[in-house]
N, C-alpha and C positions, 0 to 999 in steps of 0.2 A: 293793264299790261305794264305801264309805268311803272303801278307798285311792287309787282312782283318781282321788276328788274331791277328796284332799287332791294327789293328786301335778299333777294338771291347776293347782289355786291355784296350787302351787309355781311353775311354769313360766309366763314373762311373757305366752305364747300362749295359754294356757289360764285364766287370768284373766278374767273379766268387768270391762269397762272401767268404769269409772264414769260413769255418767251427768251432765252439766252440768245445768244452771237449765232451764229451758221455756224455748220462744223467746216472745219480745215475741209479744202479737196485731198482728194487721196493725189499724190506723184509716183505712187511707185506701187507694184505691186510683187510679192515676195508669195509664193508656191513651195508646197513643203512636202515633204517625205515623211513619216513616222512609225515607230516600230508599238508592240502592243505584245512585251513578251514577260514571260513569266507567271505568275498573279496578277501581273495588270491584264492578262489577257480577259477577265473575271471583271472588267469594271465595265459597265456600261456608257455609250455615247454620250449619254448627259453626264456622268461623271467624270469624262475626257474632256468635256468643251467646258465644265470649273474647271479642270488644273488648268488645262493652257491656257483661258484668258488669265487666271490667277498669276502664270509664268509671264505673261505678255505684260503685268502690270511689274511686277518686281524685277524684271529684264529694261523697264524703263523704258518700250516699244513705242514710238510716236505713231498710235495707232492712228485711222482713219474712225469717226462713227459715224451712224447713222443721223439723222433730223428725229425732231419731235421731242415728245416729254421724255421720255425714256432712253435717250440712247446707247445704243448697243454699240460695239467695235465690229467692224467688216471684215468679219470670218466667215468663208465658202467651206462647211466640207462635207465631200465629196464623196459617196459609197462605201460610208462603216461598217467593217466588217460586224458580224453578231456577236452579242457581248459573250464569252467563253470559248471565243474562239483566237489564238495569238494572230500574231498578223509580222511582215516586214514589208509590207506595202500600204498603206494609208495615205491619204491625202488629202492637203487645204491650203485653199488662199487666204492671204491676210493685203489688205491698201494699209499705207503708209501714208502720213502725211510732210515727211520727210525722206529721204533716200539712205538708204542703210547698205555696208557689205552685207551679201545675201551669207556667207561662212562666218562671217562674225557674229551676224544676228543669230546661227544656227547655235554657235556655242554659248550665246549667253541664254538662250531658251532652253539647254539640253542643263545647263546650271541649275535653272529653277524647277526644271520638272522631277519627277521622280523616278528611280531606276528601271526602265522597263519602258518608258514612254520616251523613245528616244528619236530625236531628230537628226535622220542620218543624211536628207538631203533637203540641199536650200537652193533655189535659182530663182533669179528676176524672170517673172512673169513677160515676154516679149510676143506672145502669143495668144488667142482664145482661144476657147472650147476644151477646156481641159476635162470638165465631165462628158464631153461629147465621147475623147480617147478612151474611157474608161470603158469599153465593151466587156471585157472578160476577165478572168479571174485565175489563178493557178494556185490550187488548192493541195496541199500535202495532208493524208490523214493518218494518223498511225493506228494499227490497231493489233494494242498489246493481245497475247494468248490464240492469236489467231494464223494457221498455219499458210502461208506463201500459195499453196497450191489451191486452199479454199478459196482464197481473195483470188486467185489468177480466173478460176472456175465462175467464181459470180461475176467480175468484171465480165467478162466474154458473156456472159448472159445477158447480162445489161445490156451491152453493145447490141447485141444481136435483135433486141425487141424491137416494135418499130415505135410503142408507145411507153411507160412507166406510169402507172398512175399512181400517186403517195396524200396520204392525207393531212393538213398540219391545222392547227387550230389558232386562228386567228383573234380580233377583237370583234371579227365580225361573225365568228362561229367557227363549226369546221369547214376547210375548203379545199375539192380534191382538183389536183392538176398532173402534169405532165413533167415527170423530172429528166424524162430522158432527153426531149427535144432541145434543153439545156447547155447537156454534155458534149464540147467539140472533143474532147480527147479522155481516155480513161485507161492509166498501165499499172502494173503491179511493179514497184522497185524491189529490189535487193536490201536488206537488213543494212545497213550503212556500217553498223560495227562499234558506232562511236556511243552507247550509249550502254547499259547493265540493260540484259534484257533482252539486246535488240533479235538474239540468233529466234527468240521465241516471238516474233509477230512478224505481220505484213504492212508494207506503205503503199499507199494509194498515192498517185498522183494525177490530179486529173486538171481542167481545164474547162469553166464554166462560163458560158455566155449570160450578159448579164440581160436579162429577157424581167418583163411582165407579167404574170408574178413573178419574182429574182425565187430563183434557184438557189439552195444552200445546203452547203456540205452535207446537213444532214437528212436532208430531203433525198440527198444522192445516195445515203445509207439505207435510210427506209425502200426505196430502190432497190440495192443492193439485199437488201430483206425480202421482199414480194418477189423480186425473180427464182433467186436460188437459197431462200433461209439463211442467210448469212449473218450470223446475231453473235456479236462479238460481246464477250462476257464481261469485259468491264468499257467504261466509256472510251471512247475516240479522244485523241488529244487531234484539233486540227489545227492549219496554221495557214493563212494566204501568205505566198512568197512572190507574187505581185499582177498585177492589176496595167492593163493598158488594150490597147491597140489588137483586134486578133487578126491574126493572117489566117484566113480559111482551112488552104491548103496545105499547108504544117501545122495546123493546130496551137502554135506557138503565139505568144504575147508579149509585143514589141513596149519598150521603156515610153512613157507618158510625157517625160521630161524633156524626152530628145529634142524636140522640136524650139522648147525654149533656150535649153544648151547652145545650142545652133544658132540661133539667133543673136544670141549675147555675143558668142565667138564673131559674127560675121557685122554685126553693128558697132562702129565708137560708140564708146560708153562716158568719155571726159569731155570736157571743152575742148583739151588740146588736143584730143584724138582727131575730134570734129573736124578740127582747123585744118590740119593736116589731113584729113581725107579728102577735105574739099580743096586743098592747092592743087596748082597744076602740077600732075604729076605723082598725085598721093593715089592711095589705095582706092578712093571711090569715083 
């Protein structure tokens, strides 16, 4: 036994590495918003979490990391949307081991990312459960060559089933489910007008609960396929325009952020704030 432990020291593999310092506690925690438009809509989760920590280092971030041999920076995120699909609601936490303006940090990270991967909102974390908020989803689909009246006809078909079964192929094989039970809300929009094209297709706007297997855009298409053949001739451009909180009874999806907002407004945030809420006489 002896000699083996000596012969394992010997050898540079067999050595126990030395352990570094503890890492910094984290003080602050900083929650973020990001957009995923254009071509970036085309890069995958793992090629989103290189550039921002990439951004996070040349931004000069006093990140928080992990312990151990390897440590990582304490980045939460939070229901990526699917890669090919654009987004204006994405979300992630980052700890701090320093305290930062949360608009200041926003513009020097929107510096080092690239055009399309853009950070439209920053707030100090004052709150938990942010992936708790994220129930649901609001999904825009466009679908060019496809007439108003056909899309209005399948939605309503959709609607009307009491099941959808769609099949998608996973890593664990194929696997069929349920895409209707998903769906709190499904309408046909109007051509918006702002684009070449737009008088020739239909917009979907729907509202997806974020369930076990998770529901996606395009599970809701193949849906939209099995009810009433609705096979739109070239691909769907889709887009999440945001993600939070669902109210049942409107079908609608309340801001994630809010809660944090609120908070920062309603708490001192300096020492002299502090000081002065707590005199006699101050705000708290």
């Amino acid at each position: 036994m002896l000699d083996r432990k000596k012969a394992q020291g010997d050898s540079p593999l067999g050595k126990r590495q030395p352990e570094g310092p503890p890492p910094a506690p984290a003080v602050q925690r900083i929650r973020l918003r990001y957009t995923k438009r254009g071509r970036l809509r085309f890069t995958s989760h793992r090629d989103f979490q290189r550039a921002f920590e990439r951004a996070l280092r040349r931004a000069e971030v006093p990140m928080a990391y992990s312990a151990g041999f390897t440590p990582h920076p304490k980045v939460s995120y939070a229901n990526a949307a699917p890669t090919g699909t654009g987004s204006e609601a994405e979300y992630l936490e980052i700890q701090l081991t320093e305290a930062r303006d949360p608009e200041k940090l926003r513009a020097l990270l929107n510096e080092s990312l690239p055009a399309g991967l853009d950070v439209i909102e920053s707030v100090e974390a004052r709150t938990s459960g942010l992936a708790d908020r994220l129930q649901a989803s609001v999904w825009e689909i466009r679908l060019d060559q496809v007439a108003r009246a056909d899309a209005e006809r399948a939605a309503a078909a959709f609607l009307e089933a009491d099941t959808v079964e769609v099949e998608r192929r996973t890593k664990n094989g194929l696997r069929t489910f349920d895409a209707r039970a998903a769906v709190a809300r499904l309408e046909v929009l109007p051509p918006r007008g702002d684009r070449p094209g737009d008088a020739g297709c239909a917009i979907l706007r729907l509202v997806v609960r974020h369930l076990t297997p998770a529901v996606r855009p395009d599970d809701v298409l193949s849906g939209l396929r099995a009810t009433a053949d609705l096979a739109p001739p070239v691909p769907a451009a889709v887009t999440r325009l945001a993600q939070g909180l669902l109210d049942e009874e409107s079908g609608t999806v309340t801001d994630p952020l809010a809660p944090d907002r609120e908070a920062v407004q309603a708490a001192p945030t300096t020492a002299a704030e502090l000081t002065a809420a707590m005199a006699p006489g101050g705000s708290a």
